[in-house]
N, CA and C atoms as a LAMMPS dump frame, in Angstrom:
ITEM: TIMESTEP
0
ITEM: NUMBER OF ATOMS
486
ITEM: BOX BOUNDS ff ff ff
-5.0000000000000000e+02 5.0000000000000000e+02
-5.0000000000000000e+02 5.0000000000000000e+02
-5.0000000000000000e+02 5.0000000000000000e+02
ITEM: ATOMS id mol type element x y z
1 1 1 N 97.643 -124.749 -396.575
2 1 2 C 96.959 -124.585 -397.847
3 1 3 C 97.44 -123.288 -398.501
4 2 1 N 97.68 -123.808 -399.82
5 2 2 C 98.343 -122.37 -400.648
6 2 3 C 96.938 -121.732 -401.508
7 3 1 N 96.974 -119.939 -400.892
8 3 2 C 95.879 -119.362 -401.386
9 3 3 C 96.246 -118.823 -402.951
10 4 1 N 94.932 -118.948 -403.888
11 4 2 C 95.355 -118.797 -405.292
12 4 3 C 94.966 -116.602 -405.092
13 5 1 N 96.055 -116.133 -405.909
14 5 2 C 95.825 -115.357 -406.243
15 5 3 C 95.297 -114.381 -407.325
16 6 1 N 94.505 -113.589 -406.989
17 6 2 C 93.597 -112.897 -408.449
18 6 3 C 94.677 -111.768 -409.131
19 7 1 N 94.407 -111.768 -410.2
20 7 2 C 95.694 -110.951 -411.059
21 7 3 C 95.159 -109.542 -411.125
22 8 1 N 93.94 -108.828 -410.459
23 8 2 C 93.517 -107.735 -410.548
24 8 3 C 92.361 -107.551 -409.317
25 9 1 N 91.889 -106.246 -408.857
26 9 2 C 91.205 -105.962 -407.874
27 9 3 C 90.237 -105.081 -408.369
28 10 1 N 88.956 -105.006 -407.441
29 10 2 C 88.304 -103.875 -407.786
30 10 3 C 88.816 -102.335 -407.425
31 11 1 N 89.898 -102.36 -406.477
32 11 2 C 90.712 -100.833 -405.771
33 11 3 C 91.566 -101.261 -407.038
34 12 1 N 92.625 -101.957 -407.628
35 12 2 C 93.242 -101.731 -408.547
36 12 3 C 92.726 -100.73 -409.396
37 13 1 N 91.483 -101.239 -409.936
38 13 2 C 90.727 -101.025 -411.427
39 13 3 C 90.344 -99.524 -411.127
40 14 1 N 90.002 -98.903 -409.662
41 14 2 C 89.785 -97.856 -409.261
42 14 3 C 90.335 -97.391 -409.221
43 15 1 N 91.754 -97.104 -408.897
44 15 2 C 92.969 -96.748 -408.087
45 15 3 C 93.473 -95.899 -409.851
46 16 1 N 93.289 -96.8 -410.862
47 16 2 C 94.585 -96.557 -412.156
48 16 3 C 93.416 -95.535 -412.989
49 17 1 N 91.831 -96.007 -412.875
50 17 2 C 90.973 -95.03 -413.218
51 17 3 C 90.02 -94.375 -412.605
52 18 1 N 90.212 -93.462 -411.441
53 18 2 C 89.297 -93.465 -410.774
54 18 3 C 88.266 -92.916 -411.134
55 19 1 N 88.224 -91.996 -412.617
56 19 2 C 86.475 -91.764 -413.044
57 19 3 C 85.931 -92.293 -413.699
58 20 1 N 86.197 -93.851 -413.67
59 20 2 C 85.779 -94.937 -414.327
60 20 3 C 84.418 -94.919 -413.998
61 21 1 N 83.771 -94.752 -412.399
62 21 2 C 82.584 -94.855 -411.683
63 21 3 C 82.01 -94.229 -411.683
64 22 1 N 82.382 -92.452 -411.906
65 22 2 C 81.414 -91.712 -412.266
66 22 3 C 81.139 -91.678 -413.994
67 23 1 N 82.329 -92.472 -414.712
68 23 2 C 81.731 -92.432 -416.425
69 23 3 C 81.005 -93.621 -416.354
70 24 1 N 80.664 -94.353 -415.823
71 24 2 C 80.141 -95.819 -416.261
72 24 3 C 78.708 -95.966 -414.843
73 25 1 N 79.224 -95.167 -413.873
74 25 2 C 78.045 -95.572 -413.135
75 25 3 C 77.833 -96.934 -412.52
76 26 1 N 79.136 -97.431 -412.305
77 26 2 C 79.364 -99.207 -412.466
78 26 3 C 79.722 -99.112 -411.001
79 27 1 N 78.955 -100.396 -410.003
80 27 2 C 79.277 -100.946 -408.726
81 27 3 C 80.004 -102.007 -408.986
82 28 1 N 80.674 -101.792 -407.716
83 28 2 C 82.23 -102.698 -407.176
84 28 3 C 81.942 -104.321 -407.455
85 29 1 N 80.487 -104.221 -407.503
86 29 2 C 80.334 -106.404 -407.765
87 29 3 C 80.592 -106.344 -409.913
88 30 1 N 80.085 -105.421 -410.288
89 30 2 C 80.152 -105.296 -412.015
90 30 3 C 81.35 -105.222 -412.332
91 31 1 N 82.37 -104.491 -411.569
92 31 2 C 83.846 -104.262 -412.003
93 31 3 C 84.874 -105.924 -411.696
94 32 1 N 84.132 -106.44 -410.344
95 32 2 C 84.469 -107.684 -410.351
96 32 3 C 84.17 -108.468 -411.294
97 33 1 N 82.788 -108.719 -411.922
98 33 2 C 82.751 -109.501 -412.983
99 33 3 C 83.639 -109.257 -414.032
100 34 1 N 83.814 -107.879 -414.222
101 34 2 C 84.917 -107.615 -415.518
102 34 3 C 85.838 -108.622 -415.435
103 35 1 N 86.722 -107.99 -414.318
104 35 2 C 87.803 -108.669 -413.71
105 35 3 C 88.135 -110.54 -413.998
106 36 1 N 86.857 -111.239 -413.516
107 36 2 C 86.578 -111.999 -413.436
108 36 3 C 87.003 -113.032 -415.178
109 37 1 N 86.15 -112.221 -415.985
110 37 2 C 85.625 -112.483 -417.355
111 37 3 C 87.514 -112.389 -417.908
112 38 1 N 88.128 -111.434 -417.646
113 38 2 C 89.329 -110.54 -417.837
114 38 3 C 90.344 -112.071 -417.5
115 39 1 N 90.344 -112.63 -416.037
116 39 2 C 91.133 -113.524 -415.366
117 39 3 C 90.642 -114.659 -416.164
118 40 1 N 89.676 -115.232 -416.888
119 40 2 C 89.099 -116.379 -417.364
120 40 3 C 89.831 -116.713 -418.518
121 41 1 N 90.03 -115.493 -419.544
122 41 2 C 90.602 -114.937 -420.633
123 41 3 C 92.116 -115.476 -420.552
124 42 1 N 93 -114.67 -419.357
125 42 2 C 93.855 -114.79 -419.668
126 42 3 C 94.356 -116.131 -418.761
127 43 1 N 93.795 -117.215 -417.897
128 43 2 C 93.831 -118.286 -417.593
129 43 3 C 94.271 -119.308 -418.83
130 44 1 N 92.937 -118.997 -419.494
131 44 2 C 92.845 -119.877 -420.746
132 44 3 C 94.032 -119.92 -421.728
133 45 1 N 95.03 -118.368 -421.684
134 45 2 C 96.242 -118.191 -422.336
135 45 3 C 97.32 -118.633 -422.258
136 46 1 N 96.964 -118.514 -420.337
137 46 2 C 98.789 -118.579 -419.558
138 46 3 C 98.544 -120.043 -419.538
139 47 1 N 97.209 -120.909 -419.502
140 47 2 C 97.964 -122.496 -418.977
141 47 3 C 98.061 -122.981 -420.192
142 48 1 N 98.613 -122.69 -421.611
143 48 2 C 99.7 -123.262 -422.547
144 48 3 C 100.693 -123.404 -422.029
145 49 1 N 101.242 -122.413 -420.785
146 49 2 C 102.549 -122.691 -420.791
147 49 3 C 102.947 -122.96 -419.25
148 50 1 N 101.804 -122.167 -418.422
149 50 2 C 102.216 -122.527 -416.586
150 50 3 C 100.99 -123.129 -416.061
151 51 1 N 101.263 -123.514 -414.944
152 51 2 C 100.151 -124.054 -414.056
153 51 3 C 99.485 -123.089 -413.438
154 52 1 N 97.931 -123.688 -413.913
155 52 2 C 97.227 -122.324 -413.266
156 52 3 C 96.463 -123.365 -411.689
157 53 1 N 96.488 -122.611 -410.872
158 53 2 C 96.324 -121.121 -410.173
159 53 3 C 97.994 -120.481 -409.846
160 54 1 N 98.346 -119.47 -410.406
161 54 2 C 99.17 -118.832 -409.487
162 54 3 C 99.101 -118.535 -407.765
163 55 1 N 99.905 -118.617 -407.154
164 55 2 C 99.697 -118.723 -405.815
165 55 3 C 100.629 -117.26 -405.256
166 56 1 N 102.001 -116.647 -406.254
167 56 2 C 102.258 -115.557 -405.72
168 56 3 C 102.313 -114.079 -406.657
169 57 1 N 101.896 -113.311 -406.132
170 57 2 C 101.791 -111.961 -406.728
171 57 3 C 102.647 -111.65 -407.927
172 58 1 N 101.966 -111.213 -409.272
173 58 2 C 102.801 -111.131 -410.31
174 58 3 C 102.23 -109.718 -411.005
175 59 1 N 103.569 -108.971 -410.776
176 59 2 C 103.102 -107.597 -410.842
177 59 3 C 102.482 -107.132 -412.36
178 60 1 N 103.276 -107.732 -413.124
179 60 2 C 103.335 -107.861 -414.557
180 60 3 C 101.294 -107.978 -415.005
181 61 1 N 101.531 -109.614 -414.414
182 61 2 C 99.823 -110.26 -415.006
183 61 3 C 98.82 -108.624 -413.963
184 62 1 N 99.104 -108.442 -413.067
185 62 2 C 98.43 -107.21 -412.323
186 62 3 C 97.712 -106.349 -413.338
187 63 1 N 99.103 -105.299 -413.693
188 63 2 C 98.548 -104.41 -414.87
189 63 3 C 98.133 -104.888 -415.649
190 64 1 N 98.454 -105.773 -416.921
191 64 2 C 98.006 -106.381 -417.9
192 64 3 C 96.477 -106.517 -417.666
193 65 1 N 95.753 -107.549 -416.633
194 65 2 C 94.569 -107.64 -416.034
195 65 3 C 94.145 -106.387 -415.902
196 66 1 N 94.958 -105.425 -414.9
197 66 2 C 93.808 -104.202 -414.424
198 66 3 C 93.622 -103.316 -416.476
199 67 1 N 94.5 -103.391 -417.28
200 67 2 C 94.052 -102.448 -417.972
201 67 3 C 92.912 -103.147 -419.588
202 68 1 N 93.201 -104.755 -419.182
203 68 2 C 92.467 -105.439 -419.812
204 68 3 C 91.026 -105.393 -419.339
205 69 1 N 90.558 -105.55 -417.822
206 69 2 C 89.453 -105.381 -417.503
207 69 3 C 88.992 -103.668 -417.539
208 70 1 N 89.476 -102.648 -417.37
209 70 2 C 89.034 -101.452 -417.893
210 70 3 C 88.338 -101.062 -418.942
211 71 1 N 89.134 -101.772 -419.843
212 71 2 C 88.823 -101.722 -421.21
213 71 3 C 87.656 -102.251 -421.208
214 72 1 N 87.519 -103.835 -421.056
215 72 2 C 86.47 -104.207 -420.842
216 72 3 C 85.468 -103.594 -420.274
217 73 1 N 85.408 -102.889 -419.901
218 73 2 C 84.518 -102.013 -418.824
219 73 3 C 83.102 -100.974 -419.732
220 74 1 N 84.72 -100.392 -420.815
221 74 2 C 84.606 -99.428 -421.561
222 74 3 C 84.071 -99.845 -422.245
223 75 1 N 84.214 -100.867 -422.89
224 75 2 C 84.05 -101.684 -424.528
225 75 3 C 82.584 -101.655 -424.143
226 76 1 N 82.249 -103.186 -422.616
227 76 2 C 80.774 -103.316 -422.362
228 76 3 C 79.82 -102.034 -422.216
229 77 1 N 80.414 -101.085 -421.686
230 77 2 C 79.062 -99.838 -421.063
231 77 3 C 78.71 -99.024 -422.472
232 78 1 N 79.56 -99.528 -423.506
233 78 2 C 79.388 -98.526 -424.598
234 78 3 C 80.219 -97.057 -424.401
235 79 1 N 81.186 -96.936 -423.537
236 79 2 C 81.96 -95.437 -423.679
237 79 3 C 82.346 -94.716 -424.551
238 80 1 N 81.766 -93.655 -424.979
239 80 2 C 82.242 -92.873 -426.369
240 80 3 C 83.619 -92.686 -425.892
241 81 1 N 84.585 -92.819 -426.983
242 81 2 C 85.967 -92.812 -426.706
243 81 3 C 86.12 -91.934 -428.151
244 82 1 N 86.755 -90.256 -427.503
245 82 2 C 87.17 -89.37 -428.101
246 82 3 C 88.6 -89.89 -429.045
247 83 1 N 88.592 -89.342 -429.976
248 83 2 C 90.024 -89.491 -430.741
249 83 3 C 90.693 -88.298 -430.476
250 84 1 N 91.378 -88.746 -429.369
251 84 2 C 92.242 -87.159 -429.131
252 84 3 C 93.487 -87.761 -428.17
253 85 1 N 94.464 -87.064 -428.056
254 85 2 C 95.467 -87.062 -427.001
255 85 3 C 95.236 -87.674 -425.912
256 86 1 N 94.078 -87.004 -425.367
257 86 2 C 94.037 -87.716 -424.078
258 86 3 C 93.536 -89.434 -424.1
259 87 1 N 93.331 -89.677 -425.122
260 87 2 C 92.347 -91.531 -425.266
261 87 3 C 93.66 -92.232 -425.348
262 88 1 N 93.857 -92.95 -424.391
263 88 2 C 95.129 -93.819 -424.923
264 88 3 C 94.505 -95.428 -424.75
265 89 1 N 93.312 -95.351 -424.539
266 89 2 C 92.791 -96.985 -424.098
267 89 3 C 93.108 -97.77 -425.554
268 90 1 N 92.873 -97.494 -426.598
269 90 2 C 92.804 -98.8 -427.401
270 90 3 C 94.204 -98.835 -427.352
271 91 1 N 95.445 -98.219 -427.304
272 91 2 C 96.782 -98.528 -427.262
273 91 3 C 96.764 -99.253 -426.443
274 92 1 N 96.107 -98.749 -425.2
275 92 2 C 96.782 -99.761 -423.941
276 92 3 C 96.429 -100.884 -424.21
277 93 1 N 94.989 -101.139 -424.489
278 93 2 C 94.311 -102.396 -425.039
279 93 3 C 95.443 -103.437 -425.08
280 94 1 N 95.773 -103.241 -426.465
281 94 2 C 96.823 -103.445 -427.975
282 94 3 C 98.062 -104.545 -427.442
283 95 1 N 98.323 -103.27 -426.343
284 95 2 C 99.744 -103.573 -425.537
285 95 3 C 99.467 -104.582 -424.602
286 96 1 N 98.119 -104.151 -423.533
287 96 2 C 98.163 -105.299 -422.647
288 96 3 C 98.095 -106.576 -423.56
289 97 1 N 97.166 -106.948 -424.576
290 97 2 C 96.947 -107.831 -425.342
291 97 3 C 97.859 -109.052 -425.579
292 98 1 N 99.208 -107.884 -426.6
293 98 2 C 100.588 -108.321 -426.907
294 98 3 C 101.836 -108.715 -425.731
295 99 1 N 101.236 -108.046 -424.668
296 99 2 C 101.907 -108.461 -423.331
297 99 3 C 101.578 -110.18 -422.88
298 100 1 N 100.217 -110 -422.949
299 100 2 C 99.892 -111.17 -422.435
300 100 3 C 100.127 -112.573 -422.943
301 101 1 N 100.224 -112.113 -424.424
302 101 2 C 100.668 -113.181 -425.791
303 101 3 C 102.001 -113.716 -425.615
304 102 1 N 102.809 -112.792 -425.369
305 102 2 C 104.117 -112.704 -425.019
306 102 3 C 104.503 -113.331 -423.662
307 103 1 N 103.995 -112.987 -422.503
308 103 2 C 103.977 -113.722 -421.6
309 103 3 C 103.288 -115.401 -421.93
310 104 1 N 102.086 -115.794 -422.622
311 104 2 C 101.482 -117.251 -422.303
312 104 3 C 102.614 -117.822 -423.267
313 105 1 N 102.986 -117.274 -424.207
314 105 2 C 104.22 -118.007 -425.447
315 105 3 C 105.495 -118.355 -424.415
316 106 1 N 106.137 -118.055 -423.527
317 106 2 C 107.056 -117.653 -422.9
318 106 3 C 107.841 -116.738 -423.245
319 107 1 N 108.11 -116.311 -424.029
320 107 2 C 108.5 -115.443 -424.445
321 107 3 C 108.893 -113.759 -423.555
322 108 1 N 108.081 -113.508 -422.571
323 108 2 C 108.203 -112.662 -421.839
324 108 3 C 108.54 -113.652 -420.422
325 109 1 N 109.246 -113.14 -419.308
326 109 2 C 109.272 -113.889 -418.435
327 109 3 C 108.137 -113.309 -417.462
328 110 1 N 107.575 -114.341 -416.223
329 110 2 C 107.226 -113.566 -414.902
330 110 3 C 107.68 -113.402 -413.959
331 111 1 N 107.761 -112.485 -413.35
332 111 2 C 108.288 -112.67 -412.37
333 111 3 C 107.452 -111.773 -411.186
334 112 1 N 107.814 -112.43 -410.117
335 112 2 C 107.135 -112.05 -408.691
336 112 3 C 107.292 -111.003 -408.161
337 113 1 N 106.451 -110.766 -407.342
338 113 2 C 106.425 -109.645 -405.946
339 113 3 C 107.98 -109.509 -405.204
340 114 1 N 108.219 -110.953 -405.23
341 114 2 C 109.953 -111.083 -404.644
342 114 3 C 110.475 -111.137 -405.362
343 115 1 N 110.541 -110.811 -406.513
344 115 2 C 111.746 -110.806 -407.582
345 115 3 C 112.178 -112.256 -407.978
346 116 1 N 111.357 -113.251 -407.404
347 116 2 C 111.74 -114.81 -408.407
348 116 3 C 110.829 -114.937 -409.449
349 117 1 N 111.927 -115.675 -410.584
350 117 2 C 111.213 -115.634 -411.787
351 117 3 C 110.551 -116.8 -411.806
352 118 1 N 109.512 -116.868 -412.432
353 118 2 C 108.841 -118.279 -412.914
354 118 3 C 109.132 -118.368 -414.296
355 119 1 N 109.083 -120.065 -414.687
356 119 2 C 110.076 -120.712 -415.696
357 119 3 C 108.271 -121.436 -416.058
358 120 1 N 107.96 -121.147 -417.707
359 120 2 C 106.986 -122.206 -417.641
360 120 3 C 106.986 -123.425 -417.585
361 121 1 N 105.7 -124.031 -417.012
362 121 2 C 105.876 -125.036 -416.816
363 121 3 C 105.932 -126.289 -417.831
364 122 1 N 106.797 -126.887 -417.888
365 122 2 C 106.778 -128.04 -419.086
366 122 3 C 105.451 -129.267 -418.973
367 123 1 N 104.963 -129.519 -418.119
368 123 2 C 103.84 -130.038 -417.425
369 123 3 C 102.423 -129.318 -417.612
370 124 1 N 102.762 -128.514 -418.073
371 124 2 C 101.423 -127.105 -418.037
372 124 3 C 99.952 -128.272 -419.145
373 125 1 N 99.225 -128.398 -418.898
374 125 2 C 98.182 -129.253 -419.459
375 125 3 C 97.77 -127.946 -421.063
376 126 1 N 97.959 -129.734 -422.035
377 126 2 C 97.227 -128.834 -423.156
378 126 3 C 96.158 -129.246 -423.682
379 127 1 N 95.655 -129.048 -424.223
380 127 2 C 94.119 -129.49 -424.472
381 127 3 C 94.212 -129.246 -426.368
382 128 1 N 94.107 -130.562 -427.356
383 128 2 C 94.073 -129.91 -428.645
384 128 3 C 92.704 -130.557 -428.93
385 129 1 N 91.833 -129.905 -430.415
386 129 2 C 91.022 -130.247 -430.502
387 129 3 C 90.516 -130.173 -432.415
388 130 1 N 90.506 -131.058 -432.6
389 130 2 C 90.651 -130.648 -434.051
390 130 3 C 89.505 -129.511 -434.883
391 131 1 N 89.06 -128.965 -433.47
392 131 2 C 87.78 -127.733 -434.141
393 131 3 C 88.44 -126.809 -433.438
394 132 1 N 89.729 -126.894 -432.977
395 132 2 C 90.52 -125.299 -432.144
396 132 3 C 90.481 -123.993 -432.622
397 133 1 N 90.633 -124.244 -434.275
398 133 2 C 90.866 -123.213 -434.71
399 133 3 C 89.729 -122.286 -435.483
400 134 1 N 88.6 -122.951 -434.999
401 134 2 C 87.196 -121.991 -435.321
402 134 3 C 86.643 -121.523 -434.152
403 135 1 N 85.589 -120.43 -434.618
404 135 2 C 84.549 -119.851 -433.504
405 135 3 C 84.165 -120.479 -432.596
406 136 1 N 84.093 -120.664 -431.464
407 136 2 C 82.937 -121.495 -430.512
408 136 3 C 81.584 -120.656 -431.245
409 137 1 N 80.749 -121.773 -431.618
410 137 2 C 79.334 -121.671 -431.807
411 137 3 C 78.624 -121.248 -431.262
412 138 1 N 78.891 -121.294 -429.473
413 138 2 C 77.539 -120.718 -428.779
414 138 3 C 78.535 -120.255 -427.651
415 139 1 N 77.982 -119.382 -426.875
416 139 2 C 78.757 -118.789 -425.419
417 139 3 C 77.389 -118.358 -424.636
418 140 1 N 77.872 -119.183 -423.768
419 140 2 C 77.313 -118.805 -422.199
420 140 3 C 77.268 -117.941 -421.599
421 141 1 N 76.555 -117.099 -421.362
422 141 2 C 77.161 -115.732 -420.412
423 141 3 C 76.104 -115.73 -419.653
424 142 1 N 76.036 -114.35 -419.081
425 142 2 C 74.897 -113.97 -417.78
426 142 3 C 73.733 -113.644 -418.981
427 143 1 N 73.705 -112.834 -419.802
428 143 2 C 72.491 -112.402 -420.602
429 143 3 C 71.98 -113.663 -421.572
430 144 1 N 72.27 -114.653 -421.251
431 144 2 C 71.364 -116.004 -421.717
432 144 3 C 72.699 -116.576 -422.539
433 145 1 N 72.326 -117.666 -423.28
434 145 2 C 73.077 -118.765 -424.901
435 145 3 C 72.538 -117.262 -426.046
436 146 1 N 74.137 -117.073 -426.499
437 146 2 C 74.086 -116.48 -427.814
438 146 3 C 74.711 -117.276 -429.046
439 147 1 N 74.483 -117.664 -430.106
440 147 2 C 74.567 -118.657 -431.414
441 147 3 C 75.466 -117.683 -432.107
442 148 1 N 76.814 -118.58 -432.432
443 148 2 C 77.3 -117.679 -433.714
444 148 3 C 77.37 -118.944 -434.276
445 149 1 N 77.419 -118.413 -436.12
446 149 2 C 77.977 -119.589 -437.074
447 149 3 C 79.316 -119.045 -437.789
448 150 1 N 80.468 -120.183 -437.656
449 150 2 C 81.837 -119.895 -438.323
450 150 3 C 81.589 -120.335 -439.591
451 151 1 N 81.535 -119.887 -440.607
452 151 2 C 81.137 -120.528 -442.042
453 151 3 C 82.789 -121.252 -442.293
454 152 1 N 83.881 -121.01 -441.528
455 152 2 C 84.898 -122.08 -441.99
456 152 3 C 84.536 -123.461 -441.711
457 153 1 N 84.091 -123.31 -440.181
458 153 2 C 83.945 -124.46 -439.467
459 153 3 C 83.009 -125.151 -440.456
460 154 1 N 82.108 -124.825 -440.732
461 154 2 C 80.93 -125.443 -441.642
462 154 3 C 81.003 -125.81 -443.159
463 155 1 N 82.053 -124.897 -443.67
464 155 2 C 82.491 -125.422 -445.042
465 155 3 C 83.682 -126.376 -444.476
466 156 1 N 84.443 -126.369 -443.509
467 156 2 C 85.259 -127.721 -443.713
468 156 3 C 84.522 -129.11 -443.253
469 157 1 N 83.108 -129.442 -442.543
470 157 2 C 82.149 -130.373 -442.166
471 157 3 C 81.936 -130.656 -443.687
472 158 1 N 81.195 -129.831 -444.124
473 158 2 C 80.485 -130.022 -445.416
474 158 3 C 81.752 -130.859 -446.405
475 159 1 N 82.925 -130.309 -446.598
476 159 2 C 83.819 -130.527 -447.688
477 159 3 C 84.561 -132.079 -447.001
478 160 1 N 84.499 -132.377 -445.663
479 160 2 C 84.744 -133.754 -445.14
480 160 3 C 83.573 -134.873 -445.366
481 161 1 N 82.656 -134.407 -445.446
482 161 2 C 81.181 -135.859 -445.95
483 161 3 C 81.403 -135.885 -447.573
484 162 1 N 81.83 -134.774 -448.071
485 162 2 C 82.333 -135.322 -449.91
486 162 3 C 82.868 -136.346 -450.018
């Protein structure tokens, strides 16, 4: 049996910031959920183009993940983020972001722990939906169903019963 691998750790997320825990006050199961929320995200990206679960170490999706879930970290706890020299998170943000875009497009390649590249997969499952390109309406999370309304989504309903 081939074990699927996670694209980030809680020692990662520690390791690249380690006063993440004394600014946030955050235990090792909360940094996993980041993580978690972080891997869901970019699942949903990479299988446009590969088969998900990855099964070997990809150093690339690693960072991308560890500095995507940081952020996340930051974004959720509310961290005042100084405008100064030392703040480089929304860059990194930016970058992991455009990394990851770049990678699910193919456009960037991956490649492994052993130095073999992965080729996306032409097989990779797509899913279209003719409401793709609006808001999801409602999201699930741990703090209950939160309601948004896309007023596109709703003026193009409305302007289709004309």
């Amino acid at each position: 049996m081939t074990s699927v691998v996670s694209y980030t750790s809680v020692n990662a997320v520690l390791r690249t910031v380690p006063a993440i825990n004394s600014m946030t006050n955050i235990a090792s199961a909360d940094v996993a959920h980041h993580a978690a929320r972080v891997e869901a995200l970019m699942n949903a990206k990479l299988s446009r183009s590969y088969a998900i679960p990855f099964t070997s170490v990809l150093p690339l999706l690693e960072a991308v993940a560890t500095d995507l879930t940081i952020y996340d970290i930051i974004a959720k706890r509310n961290i005042t983020m100084t405008r100064n020299e030392d703040n480089d998170w929304p860059s990194r943000f930016k970058s992991a972001e455009k990394l990851l875009d770049q990678i699910a497009s193919g456009e960037l390649p991956l490649i492994t722990a052993s130095g073999a590249v992965l080729t996306p997969s032409a097989g990779a499952a797509r899913v279209w939906s003719n409401t793709q390109t609006y808001e999801p309406t409602f999201n699930e999370d741990a703090s209950g169903v939160t309601m948004t309304q896309d007023q596109d989504k709703l003026d193009a309903i409305e302007d289709a019963r004309d």
